[in-house]
Structures are given as structure tokens and as C-alpha cells.
N, C-alpha and C positions, 0 to 999 in steps of 0.2 A: 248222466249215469253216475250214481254216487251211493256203492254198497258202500256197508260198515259191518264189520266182524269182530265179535268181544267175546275172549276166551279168559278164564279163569283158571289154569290150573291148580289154584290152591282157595282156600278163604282169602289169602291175605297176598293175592297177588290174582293183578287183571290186567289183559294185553288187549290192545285195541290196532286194529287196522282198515284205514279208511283208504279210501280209493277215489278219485273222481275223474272224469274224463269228458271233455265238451268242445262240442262241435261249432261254427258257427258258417253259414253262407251266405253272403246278401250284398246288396248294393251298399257301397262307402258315402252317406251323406254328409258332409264336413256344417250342412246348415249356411248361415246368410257371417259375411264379416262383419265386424263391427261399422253400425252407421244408422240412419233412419230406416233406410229399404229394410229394413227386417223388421218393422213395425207398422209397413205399409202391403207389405207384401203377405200375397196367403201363404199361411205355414204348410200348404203342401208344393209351392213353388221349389224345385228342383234346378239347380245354378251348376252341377256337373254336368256328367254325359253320361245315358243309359250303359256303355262299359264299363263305369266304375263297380270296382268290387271289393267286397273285404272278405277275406277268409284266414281264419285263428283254428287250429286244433291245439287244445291246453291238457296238461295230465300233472293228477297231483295223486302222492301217496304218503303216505303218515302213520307211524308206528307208535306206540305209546305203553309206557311199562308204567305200572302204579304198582310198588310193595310196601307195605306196611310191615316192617320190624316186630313195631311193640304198638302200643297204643299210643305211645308218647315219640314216636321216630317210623318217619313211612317218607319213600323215595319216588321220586315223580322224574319219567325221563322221556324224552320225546321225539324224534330224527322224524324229517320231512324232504322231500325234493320233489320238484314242480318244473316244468318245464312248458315253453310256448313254441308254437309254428304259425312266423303270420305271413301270409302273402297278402297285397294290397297294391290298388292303382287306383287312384282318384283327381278328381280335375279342382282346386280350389279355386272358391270365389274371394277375390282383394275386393278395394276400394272401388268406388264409382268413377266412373272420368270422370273430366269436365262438362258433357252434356247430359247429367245426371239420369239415364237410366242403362250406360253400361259399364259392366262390371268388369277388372282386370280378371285375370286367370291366370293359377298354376297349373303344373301336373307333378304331380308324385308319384312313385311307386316303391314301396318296398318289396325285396325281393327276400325268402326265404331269411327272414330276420326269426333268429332263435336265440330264447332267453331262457336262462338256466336258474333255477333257487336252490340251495341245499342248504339247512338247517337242523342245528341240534341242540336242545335247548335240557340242565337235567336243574333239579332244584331238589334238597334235603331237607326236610323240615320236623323239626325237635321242640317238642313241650316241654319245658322244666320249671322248678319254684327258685329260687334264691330266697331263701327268706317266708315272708308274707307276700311278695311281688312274683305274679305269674310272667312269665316268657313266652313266646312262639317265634322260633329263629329262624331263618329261611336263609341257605346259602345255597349259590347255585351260578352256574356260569351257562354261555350261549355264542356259538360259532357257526356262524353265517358265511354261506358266498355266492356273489350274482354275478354272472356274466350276462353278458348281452351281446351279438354281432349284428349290425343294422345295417346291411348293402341300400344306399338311397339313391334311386336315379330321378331329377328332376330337370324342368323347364318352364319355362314362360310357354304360356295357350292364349289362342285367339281370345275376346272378351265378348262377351252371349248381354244379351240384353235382357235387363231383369225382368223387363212388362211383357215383353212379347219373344220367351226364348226360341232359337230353334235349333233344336240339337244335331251329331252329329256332322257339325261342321269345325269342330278343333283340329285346329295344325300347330306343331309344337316347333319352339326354337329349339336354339344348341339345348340338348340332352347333356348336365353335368352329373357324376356319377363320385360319390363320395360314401366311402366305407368305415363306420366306426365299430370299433371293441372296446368294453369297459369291462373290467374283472375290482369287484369289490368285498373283500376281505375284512370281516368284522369280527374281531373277541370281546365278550362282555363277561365281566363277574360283578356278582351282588352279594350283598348282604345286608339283611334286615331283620328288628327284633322288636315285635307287637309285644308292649310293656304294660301289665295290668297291677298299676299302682296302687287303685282303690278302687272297690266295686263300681263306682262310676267316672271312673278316672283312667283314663289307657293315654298310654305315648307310643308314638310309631316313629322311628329311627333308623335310617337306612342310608345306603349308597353304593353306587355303581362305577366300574372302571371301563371305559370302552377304549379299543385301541382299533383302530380300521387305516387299511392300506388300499390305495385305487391306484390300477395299472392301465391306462390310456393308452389307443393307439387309432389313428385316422391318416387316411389315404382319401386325397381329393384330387379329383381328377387325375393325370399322369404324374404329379407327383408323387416324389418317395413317401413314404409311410413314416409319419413322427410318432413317437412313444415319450409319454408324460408319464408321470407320477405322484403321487404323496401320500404321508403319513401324517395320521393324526392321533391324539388320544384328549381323553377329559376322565374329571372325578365330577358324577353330579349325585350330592347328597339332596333327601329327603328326611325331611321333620315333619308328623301331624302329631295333635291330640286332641282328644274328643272328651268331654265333660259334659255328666247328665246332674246338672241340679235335680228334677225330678225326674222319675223311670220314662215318661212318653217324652221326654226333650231331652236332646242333643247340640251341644253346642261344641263345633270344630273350626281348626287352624289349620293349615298348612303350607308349608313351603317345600319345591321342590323346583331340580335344577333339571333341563334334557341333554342329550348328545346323539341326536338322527341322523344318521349316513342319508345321503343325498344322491337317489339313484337317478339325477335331471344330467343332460351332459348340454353340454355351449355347442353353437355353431359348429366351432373347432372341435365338437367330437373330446371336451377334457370333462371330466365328471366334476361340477359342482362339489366344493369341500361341504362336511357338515353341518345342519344346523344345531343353534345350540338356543336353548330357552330358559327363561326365568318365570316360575309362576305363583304369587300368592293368593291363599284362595282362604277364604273367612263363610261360616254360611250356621244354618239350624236345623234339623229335622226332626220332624216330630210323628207321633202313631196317635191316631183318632179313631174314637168309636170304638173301641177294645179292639185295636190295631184291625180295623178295618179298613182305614183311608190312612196314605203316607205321605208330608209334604216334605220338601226341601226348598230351602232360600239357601243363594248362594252370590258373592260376589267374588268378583274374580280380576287380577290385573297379571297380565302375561305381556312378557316380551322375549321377541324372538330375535335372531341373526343369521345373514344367508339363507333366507329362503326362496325359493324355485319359485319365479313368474316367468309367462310367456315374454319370449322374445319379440320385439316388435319390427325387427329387422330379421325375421327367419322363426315364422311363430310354429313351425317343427319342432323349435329349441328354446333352453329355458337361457336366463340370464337369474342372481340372484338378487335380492334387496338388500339394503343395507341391513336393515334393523324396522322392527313393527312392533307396534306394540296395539296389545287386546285388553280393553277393558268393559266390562260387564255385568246386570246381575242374570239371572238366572230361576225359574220360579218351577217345580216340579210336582204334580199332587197323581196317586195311582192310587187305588184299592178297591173293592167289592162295596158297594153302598147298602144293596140290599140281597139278601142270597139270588145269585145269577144275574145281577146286575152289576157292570163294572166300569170302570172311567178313568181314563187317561189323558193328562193337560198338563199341557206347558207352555212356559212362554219366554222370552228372554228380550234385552235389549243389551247390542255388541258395539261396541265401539273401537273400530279395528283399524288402526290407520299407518300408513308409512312415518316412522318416528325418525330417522336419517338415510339418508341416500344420496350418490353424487350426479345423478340421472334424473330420478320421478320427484316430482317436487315432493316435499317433507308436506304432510297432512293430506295426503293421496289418503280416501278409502281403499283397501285391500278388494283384489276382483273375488266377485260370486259373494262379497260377504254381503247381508240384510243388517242395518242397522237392528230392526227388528221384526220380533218373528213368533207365531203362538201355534198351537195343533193343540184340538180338543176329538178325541175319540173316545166315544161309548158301546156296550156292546150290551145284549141281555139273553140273556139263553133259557129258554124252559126249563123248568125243574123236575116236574111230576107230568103222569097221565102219557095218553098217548102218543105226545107230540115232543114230548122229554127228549133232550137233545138238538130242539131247533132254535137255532140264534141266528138273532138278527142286529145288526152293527149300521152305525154312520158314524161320518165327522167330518170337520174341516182342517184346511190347512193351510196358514194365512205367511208370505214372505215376503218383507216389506223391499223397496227399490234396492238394485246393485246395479254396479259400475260394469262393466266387463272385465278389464286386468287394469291395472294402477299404471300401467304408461299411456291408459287412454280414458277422458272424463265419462262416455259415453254410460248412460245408463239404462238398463231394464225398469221397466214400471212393476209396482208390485203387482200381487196377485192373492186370490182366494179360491183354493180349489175343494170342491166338493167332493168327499169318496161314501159309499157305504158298501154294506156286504149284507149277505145271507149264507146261511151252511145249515147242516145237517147231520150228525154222528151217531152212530149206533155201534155199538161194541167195536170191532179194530177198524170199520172202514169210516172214511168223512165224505161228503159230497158238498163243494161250496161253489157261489158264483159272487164274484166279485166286480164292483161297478168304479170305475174312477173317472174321475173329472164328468160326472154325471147333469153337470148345465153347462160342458163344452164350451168351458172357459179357455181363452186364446192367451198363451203365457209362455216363457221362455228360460230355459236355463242357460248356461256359460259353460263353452268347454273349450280349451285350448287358446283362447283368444277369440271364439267363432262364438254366436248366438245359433243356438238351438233351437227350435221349435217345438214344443212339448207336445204331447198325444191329448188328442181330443177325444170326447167317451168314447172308452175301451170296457169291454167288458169280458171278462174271464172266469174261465169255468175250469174246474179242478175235482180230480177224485183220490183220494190215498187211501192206502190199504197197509195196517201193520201188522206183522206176524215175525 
């Protein structure tokens, strides 16, 4: 459920108010651990117990001022708070023994784990000339805070044989019971001023102050409750500028710095300090066919620090990397080719690897990334006559091999997945059916350190109605 309400009380001023609220109830599948059996085994193999559950109630609300002054000075302000309820119990699957088809076991449960968001974000933005040189100034700050309380009881469970399970027969060891709090505390102010030097000449010049404070506290087992702490701040400046020798070409620069509060905590229950990036990025874009079709070339070299991978001694929790760095290009093309005909492709090649660390060996691939990776989607819709309004869509979507997480070589084979679609609109309502993975391609994602098994053809049907 997700109303939205937009009041105007003037011309030059609109308030929005969005709501959502979401339910969830179902069995907790954590999927196969990293290893072979998850490439031998059918992706509806089930390695928990029929009582595993996960249930999440989430609620967000969001308020939004937009006034406009004058035509050259209009204020943008925004307050949001979000909030989660997760109950869960699940049985995880470890490694293989040594008589290679059974598998170790946990159990986890979280109990009544509730996370808080509250945000307010306002930004002021001014047109003015200096000169011959046009401006657009944007100043604006943003105060953030998460909390999170995570009660976790877990144990070692009996280990189920992967060819031939039989459930219902887990017995748990010692039950250890450990309780974490993170409260994180972020201020951000900016300012930035889009500089238009010559009709086809602009500079973008900006930078941001973050200052963030994380308050820690975990209790495990009977012991006392420790409380951590730290503060941080950083200045990360940005430079672009975009030069059009001719009107359909563009050609840009940019450099720019990050500072990401890091909402991953350790074993120990202490929040991960922030990470912090470096990213140069060079590329061209260009408008074809009297801006019918838009492409972009882009290359790109990013590195990062402290960033959040699974722990491989407690893959509940994260542990950080030294330092990574990303480099890659990038290929983007979208537009309408012929009235109600339209196409979307891209493709990229990433080269993303551990660039220092005192644990994962240095030239580790980063887990879940594809060295490379393409998606082409078409769609074409009626124009005229009786049937105006009916479209019909395909494409694929191609992700070349990943690793699982960078403390372990193990990797995913790539994949090619097929989707298309049909729909139907007529004045405010749509009727559409959607087809994915339609030649029930067997392939796998990465989450938490665990191999996933993705959905084989699904098919989905939808109706909307706008008023």
C-alpha cells in the first residue's frame, strides 16, 4: 500500500505526502553455501526446516515542501522516517563434511529486531548572471539518524544431507544469545554552482562536509554490555565539465570524492567506520536522428576504502576491505527509433578488484561483481486504429561469471536470461502480463555469502488504474 497526496495551496508552492506500508510472511530460504552442491543440486532443494520463517512489517512517510520565490530562487525541503519490525528463524546451511553430501547447520533467530530511519534533507537553489556567465547555486544541508536493536539467538543444528534431506529432525546445541545497538548520527552540508561559461561550455564545482557520530553497544551472552564509539568527518569535493564542439556532442570530465556512513556492524556488534571513494570518470554523449536515439561512452576508474564484505567467520556480519579499486567502460544507447518503437542497450566491462588488504589476497575479484555484462530491451506499441495502445516487449539479459564474496575463489557461471512482456492501455487503466526467464534458464545470484537460486519462468499479471 502506497497512497500519495499532492496539495497546492498556492501556484508557487506544492506539498506532497507519501505513505507506504508492507507486509511480508513466508518461509526464510538463506539458499545453498558457497561450494559445488549449488551447482549440482535442483534450485528447489530446500537445506532448512519447514519452521523457518521470516516476517518484516516496514512503514515509511515522507513529506515534501517545493516553493518557488521568484522564478530565479525556489526551496526544496523534505523530512522522511521509516521504520522496520523483523521477526525471523531460520536453519543455515555451512560447508560440506568430509563425506561430501552433508551439509553443517546453523540456527538463527532474530527476535523483534526494529530499525529506525529519520531524515531531513532541505536544498535552496538560485539563478543568477555575473557578467556574461550564467550560475545555478544549490546550497542545502541533510540530518540523518539510524538506529537499529538486533536481539540474535543462535546455535549449531544437526547437518541434513543434501541428496536425500529429511526434515524435521534438527536438535540445536548451546543456544548463545547476543544483543546489538547502533545509533548513527550524520550531518551533511553542500554547495554547488552549475557554471555556464559559453553556450557550449558549462563547469560544475561543488563540495560537501559530512560529520557522522556511531554510538555502539553489545551484550553477549551473560556478559556486561560494552559501548563503543567514534567520530568522523571528511570534505569530498566535486569538479565536472561538459564541452559540446558541435550541438549533438558532448564531451565530459569529472572528478569527485564520497564519505558513506557504513550501516554494516562486526561480530562484536561495533559499526564499520565510513567508506570513503575516489572516482574519475571521462566519457561522450551524443543525440541522433533529431534526438531520437541517445548514446553515452563512458570510462571510469574508482577507488574505494573500508568497504563492507561478508564475514567468513560469522557471515551474519560484515568485516571491511582494505581498499578496491573499479575500473571500466561503459556503453549506453535509449530512444524511440521509429514512432512507438523504442530500445534500450547497454553493456559494460568492470574490472573491480581488491587493490590492498591485510587478510584477502590483493587482486581478489569483489563478490557478486560480473567482469562483464550487456541488456538489450525493445518494446513497440500501436499507434492508430482499434488496437492503439497494445505493446508488446522482449529482451535479454546477459551477466558474465562472479565469485561469491572476495574471502572465497568460488565462482557463479554466467548466464543469459530471456524476459518479454505484453500490456494493454486505454485512458487511466493498463492491463499487462509479464514473462521472465521464459526458456527456464537455471542461474544464480549472491547474497550474504550464500548462492541463491533464481526463479524459473514466472509469469505475472498486473492491472492499474489512475485517477
Amino acid at each position: 500500500m502506497s497512497p500519495v497526496i499532492t496539495y497546492k495551496p498556492s501556484e508557487n508552492t506544492t506539498l506532497n505526502f507519501e505513505y507506504e506500508y508492507g507486509r511480508r510472511r513466508g518461509l526464510f530460504d538463506r539458499g545453498f553455501a558457497t561450494g559445488s552442491e549449488s551447482q549440482i543440486l535442483p534450485i528447489s532443494r530446500f537445506l532448512g526446516e519447514p519452521s523457518d520463517f521470516l516476517n518484516i512489517d516496514y512503514q515509511r512517510l515522507s513529506a515534501t515542501v517545493d516553493h518557488r520565490f521568484s522564478q530565479n530562487l525556489q526551496l526544496r525541503s523534505s523530512f522522511s522516517v521509516q521504520s522496520s519490525f523483523d521477526n525471523n528463524a531460520y536453519t543455515q546451511p555451512g560447508d560440506l563434511e568430509p563425506d561430501g553430501r552433508s551439509a553443517e547447520r546453523g540456527y538463527i533467530t532474530n527476535r523483534n529486531r526494529r530499525t529506525e530511519d529519520y531524515s531531513w534533507q532541505t536544498d535552496l537553489i538560485a539563478k543568477f548572471n555575473t557578467g556574461s556567465i550564467a550560475h545555478q547555486l544549490l546550497l542545502g544541508f541533510e540530518l540523518r539518524r539510524n538506529t537499529d536493536i538486533n536481539p540474535i539467538f543462535d546455535a549449531d543444528a544437526t547437518s541434513i544431507d543434501v541428496f536425500n534431506p529429511v526434515y524435521g529432525q534438527r536438535q540445536l546445541g548451546t543456544v548463545e544469545q547476543r544483543v546489538f545497538g547502533t545509533r548513527i548520527s550524520t550531518t551533511g552540508i553542500y554547495l554547488q554552482d552549475q557554471v555556464t561559461l559559453l553556450s557550449n561550455l558549462k563547469l560544475l564545482v561543488g563540495g560537501r562536509g559530512d560529520f557522522v557520530f556511531s554510538d555502539n553497544s553489545a551484550k553477549i551472552g551473560d556478559a556486561n554490555t560494552t559501548n563503543t564509539n567514534f567520530y568522523d568527518s571528511a570534505f569530498s569535493p566535486r569538479v565536472g565539465i561538459v564541452y559540446q564542439p558541435i550541438e549533438p556532442i558532448s564531451l565530459y570530465a569529472s572528478y569527485s570524492r564520497s564519505f558513506v556512513p557504513n550501516n554494516a556492524t562486526t561480530a562484536n556488534g561495533v559499526s564499520l567506520e565510513p567508506s570513503r571513494g575516489t572516482q574519475y570518470e571521462v566519457g561522450i554523449k551524443s543525440e541522433l536522428f533529431d534526438r531520437r536515439l541517445s548514446a553515452t561512452l563512458a570510462a571510469y576508474d574508482i577507488t574505494k576504502t573500508n568497504i563492507p564484505t561478508v564475514d567468513p567467520n560469522d557471515i551474519d556480519f560484515s568485516i571491511a576491505i582494505g581498499e578496491i579499486k573499479s575500473r571500466g567502460i561503459e556503453l549506453d544507447v535509449a530512444g524511440e527509433i521509429l514512432p512507438g518503437w523504442k530500445i534500450i542497450a547497454s553493456g559494460y566491462l568492470n574490472d573491480a578488484f581488491v587493490s590492498k588488504d591485510n587478510t584477502i589476497p590483493v587482486g581478489r575479484r569483489l563478490g557478486n561483481t560480473a567482469y562483464h555484462g550487456a541488456t538489450l530491451w525493445t518494446t513497440y506499441e500501436i499507434q492508430q486504429g482499434s488496437l492503439k495502445g497494445l505493446q508488446f516487449g522482449g529482451g535479454i539479459f546477459y551477466v558474465g561469471s562472479r565469485i561469491v564474496d572476495p574471502t572465497d575463489p568460488f565462482t557463479l557461471p554466467s548466464y543469459l536470461r530471456t524476459d518479454a512482456a505484453i500490456s494493454y492501455k486505454r485512458r487511466n487503466w493498463r492491463a499487462a502480463v509479464n514473462f521472465k526467464n521464459i526458456f527456464n534458464v537455471k542461474y544464480f545470484d549472491t547474497n550474504g555469502g550464500f548462492v541463491v537460486p533464481q526463479a524459473p519462468l514466472t509469469v505475472l499479471g498486473t492491472i492499474s488504474v489512475q485517477f
